[in-house]
MIGUBA-822915 format. One record per residue: x negated, y, z of N, C-alpha, C, CB in turn; residue in three letters. Coordinates in steps of 0.1 Angstrom, whole numbers, plus 5000, padded with zeros to 4 digits. Glycine has a CB too. Layout:
# MIGUBA-822915
[[X; Y; Z]; [X; Y; Z]; [X; Y; Z]; [X; Y; Z]; Ala] ...
***
This chain:
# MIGUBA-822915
[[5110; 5175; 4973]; [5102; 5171; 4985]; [5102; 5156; 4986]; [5107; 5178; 4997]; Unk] [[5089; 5150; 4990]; [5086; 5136; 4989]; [5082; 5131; 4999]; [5079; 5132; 4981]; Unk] [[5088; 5125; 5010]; [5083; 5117; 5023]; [5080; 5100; 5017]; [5097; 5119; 5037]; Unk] [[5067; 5102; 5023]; [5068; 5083; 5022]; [5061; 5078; 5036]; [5056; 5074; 5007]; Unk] [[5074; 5067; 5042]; [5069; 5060; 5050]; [5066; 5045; 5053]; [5072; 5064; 5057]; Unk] [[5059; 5045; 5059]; [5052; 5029; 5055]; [5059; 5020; 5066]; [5032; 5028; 5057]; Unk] [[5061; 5006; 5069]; [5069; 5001; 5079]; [5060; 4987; 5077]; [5087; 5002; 5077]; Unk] [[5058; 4975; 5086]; [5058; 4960; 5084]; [5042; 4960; 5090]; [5061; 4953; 5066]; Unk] [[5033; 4970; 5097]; [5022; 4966; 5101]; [5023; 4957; 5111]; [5016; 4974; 5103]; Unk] [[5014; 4952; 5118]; [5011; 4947; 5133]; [5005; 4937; 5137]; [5020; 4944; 5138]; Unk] [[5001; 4931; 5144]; [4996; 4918; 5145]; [4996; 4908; 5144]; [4994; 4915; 5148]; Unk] [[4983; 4896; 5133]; [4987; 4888; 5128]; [4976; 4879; 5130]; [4990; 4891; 5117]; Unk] [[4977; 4862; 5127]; [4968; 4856; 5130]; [4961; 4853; 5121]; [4971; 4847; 5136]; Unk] [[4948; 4850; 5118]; [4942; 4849; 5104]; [4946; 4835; 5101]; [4926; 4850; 5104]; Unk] [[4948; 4843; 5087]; [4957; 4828; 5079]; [4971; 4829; 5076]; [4959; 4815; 5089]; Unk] [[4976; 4838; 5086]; [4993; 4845; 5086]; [4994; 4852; 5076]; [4997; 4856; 5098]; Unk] [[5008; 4862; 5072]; [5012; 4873; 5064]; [5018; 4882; 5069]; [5018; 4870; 5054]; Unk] [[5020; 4892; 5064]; [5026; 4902; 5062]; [5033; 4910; 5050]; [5020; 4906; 5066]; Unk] [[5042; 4915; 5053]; [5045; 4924; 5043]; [5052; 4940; 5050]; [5056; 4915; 5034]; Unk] [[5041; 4948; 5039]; [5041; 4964; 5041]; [5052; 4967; 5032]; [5025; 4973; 5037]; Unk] [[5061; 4978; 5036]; [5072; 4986; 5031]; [5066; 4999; 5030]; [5084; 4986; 5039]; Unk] [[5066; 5010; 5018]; [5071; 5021; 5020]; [5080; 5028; 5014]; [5065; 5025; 5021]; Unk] [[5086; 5034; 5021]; [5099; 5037; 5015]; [5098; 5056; 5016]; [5112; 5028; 5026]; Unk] [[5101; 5064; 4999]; [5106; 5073; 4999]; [5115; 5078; 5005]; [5108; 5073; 4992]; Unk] [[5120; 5090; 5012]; [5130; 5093; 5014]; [5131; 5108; 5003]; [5130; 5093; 5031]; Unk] [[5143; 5118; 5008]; [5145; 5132; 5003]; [5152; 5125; 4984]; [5124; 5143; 5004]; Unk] [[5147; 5134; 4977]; [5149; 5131; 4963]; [5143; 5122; 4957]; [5148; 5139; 4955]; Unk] [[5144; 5113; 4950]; [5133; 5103; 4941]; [5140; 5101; 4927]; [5130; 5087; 4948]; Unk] [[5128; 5105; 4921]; [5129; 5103; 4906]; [5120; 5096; 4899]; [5130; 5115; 4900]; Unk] [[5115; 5086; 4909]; [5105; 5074; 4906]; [5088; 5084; 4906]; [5110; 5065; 4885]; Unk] [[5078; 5074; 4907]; [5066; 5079; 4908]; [5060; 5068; 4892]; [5059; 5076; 4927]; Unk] [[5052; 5076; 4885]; [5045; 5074; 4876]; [5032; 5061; 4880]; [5041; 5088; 4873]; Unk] [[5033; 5066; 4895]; [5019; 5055; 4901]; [5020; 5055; 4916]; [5000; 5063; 4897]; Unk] [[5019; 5038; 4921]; [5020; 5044; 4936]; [5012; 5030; 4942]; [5040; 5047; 4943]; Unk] [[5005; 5032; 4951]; [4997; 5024; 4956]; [4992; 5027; 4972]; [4986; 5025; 4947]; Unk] [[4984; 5014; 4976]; [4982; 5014; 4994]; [4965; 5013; 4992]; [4991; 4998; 5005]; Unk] [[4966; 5020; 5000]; [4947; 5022; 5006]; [4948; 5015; 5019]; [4940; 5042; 5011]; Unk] [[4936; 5015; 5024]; [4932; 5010; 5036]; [4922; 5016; 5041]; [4928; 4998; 5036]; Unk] [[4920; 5017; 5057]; [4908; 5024; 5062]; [4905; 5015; 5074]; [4909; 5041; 5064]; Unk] [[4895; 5009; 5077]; [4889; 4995; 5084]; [4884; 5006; 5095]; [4874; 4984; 5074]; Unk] [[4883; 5007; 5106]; [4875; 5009; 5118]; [4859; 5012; 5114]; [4877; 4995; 5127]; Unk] [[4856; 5025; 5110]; [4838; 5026; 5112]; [4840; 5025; 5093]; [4827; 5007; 5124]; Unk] [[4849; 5027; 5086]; [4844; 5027; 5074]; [4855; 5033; 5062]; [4840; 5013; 5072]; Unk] [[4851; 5040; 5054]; [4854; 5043; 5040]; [4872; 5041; 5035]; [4844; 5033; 5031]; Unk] [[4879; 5047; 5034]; [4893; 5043; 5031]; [4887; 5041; 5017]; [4906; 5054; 5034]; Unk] [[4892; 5030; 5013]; [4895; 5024; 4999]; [4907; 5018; 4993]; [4887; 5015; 4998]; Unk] [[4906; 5023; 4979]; [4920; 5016; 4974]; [4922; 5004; 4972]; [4923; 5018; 4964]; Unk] [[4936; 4997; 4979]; [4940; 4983; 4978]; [4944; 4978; 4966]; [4950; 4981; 4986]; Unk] [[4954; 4988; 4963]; [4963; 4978; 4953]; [4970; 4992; 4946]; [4977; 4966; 4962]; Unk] [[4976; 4991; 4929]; [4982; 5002; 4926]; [4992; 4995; 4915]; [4971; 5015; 4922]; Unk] [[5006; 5003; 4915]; [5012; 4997; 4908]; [5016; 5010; 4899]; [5022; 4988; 4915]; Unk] [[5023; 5009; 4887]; [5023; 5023; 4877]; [5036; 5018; 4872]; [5009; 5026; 4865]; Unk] [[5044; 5025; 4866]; [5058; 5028; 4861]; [5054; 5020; 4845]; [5064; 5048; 4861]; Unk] [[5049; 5018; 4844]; [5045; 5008; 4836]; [5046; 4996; 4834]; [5038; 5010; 4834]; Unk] [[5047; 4993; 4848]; [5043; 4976; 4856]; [5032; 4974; 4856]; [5047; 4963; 4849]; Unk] [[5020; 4977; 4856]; [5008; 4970; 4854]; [4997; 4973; 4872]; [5001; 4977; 4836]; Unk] [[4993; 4964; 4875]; [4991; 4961; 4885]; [4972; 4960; 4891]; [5000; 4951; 4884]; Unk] [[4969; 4960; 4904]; [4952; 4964; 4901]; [4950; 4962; 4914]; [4945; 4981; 4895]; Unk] [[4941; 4956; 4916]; [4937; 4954; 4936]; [4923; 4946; 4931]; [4953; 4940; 4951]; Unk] [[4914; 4957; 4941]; [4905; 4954; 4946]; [4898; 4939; 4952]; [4907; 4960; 4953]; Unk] [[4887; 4939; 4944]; [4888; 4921; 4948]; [4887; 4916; 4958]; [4879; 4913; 4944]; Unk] [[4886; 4919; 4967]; [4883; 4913; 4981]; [4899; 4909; 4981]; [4876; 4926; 4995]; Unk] [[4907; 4915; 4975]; [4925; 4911; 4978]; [4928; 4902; 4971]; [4937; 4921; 4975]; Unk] [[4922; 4900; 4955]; [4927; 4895; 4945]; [4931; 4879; 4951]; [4915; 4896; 4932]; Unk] [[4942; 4874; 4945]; [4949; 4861; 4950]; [4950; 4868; 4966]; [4939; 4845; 4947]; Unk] [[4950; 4871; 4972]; [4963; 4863; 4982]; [4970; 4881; 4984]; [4954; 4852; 5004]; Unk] [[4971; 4896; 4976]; [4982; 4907; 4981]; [4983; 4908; 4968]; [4978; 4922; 4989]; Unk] [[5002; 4906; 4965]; [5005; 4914; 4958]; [5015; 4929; 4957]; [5007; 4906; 4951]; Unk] [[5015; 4935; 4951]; [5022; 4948; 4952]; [5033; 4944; 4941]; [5012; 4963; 4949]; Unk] [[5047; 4954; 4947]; [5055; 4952; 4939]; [5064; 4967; 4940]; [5062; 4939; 4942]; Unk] [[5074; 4971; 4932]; [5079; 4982; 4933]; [5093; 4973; 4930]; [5073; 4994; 4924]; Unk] [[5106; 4983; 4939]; [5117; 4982; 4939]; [5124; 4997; 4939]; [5120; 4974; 4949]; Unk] [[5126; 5003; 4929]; [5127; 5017; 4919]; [5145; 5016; 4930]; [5126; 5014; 4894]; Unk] [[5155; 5009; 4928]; [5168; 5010; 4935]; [5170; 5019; 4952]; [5172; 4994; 4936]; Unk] [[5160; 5009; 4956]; [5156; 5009; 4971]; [5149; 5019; 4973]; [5150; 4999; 4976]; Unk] [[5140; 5025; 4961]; [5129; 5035; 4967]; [5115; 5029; 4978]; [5139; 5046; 4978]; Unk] [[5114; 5019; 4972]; [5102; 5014; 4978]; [5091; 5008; 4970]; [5106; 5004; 4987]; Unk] [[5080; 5010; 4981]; [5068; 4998; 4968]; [5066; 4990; 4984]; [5046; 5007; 4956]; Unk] [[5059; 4975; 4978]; [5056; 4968; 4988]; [5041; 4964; 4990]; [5064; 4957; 4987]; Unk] [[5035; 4956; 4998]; [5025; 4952; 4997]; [5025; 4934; 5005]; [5017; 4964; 5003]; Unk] [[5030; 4926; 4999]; [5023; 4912; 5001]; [5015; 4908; 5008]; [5019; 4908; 4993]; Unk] [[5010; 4911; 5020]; [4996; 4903; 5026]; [4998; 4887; 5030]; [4991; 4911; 5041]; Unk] [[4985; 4879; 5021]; [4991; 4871; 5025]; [4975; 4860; 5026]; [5004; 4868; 5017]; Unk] [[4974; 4846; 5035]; [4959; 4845; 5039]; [4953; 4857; 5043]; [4951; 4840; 5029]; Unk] [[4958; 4867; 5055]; [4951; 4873; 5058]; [4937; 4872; 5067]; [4958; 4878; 5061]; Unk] [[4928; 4880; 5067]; [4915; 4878; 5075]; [4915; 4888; 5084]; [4902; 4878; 5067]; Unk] [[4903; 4888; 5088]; [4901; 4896; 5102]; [4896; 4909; 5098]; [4889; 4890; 5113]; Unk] [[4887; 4910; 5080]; [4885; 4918; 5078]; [4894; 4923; 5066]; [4875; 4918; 5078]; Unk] [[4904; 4923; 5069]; [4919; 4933; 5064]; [4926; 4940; 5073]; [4931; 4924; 5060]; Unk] [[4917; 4940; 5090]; [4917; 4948; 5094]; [4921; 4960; 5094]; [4911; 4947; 5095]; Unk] [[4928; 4969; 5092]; [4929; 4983; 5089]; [4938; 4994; 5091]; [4929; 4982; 5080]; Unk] [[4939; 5006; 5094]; [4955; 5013; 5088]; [4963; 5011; 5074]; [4954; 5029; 5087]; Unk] [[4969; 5008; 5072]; [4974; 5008; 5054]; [4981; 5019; 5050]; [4984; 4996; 5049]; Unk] [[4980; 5027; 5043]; [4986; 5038; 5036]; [4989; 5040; 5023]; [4980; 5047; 5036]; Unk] [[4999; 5045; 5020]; [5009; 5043; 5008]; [5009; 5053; 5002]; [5021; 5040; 5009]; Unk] [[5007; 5058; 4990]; [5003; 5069; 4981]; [5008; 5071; 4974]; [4996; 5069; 4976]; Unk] [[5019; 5079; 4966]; [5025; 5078; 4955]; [5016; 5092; 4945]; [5042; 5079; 4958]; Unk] [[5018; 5092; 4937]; [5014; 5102; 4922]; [5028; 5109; 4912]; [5003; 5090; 4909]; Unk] [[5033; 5115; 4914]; [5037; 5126; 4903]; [5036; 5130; 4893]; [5037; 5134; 4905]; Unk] [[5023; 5134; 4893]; [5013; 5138; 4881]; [5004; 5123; 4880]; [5003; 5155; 4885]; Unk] [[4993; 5128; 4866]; [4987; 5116; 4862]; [4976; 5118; 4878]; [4978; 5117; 4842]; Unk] [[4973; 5107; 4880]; [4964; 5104; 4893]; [4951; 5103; 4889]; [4967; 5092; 4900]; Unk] [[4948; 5101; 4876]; [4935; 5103; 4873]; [4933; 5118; 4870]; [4931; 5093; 4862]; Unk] [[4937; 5125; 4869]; [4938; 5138; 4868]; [4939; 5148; 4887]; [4954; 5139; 4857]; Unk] [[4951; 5145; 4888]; [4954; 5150; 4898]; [4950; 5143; 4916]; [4966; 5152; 4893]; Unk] [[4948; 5133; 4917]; [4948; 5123; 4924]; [4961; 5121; 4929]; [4938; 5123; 4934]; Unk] [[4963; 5113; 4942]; [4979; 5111; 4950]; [4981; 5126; 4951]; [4981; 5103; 4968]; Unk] [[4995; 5130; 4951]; [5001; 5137; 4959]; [5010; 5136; 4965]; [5001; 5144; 4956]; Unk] [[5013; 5126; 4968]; [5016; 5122; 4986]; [5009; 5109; 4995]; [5033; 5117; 4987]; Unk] [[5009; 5116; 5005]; [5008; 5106; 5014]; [5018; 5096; 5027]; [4999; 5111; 5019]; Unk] [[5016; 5085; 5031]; [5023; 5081; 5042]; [5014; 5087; 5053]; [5025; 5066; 5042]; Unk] [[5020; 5082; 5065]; [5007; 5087; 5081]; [5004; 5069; 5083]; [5018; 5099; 5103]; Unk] [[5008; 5057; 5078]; [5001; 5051; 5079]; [5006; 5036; 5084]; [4993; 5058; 5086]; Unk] [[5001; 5028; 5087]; [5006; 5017; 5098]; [4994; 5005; 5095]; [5025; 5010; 5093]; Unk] [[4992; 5001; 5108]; [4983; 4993; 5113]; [4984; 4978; 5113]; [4982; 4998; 5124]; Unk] [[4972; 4974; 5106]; [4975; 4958; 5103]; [4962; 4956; 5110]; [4977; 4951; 5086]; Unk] [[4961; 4945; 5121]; [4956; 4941; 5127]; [4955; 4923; 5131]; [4960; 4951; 5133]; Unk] [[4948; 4922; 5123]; [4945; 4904; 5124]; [4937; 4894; 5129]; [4943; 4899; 5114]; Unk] [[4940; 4888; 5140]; [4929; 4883; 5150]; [4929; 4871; 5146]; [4931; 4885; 5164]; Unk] [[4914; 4867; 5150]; [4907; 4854; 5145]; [4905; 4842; 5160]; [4890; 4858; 5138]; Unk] 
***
């Protein structure tokens, strides 16, 4: 069984940072692929950033240069870097891990979420 929860949202000034946590709990035996979405107010959840047991790394351009993602396999966590944030990074952020291949299967897990919210 796989809980992931997300931690480090909240309010920021544009131009500020953040950094998102989520953290496995229960058993972990590492995820093959684990990544954070976003869902803006009035629009489309889309994928942020994804990191794979491979190391290799992928974010959406609107992120490219200023979020990076990282994984800490000890801790049971992946992270998310926000940093020059804007007003439209807006969002809930959600954390996703994969088991199975994700191009196959998609996530199968989810976080419930946490809210980044950046005023201008």
């Amino acid at each position: 069984q796989v809980q992931l929860v997300e931690s480090g949202g909240g309010l920021v000034q544009a131009g500020g940072s953040l950094r998102l946590s989520c953290t496995s709990s229960g058993i972990f035996f590492g995820f093959p692929a684990m990544g954070w979405y976003r869902q803006a107010p009035g629009k489309q959840r889309e994928l942020v950033a994804t990191f794979t047991d491979r190391g290799s790394t992928n974010y959406v351009d609107s992120v490219k240069g200023r979020f990076t993602i990282s994984r800490d396999n000890a801790k049971k966590t992946v992270y998310l870097q926000m940093n020059s944030l804007k007003p439209e990074d807006t969002a809930v952020y959600y954390c996703a891990a994969a088991i199975r291949n994700p191009n196959t299967y998609g996530m199968d897990y989810w976080g419930k979420g946490t809210l980044v919210t950046v005023s201008s």
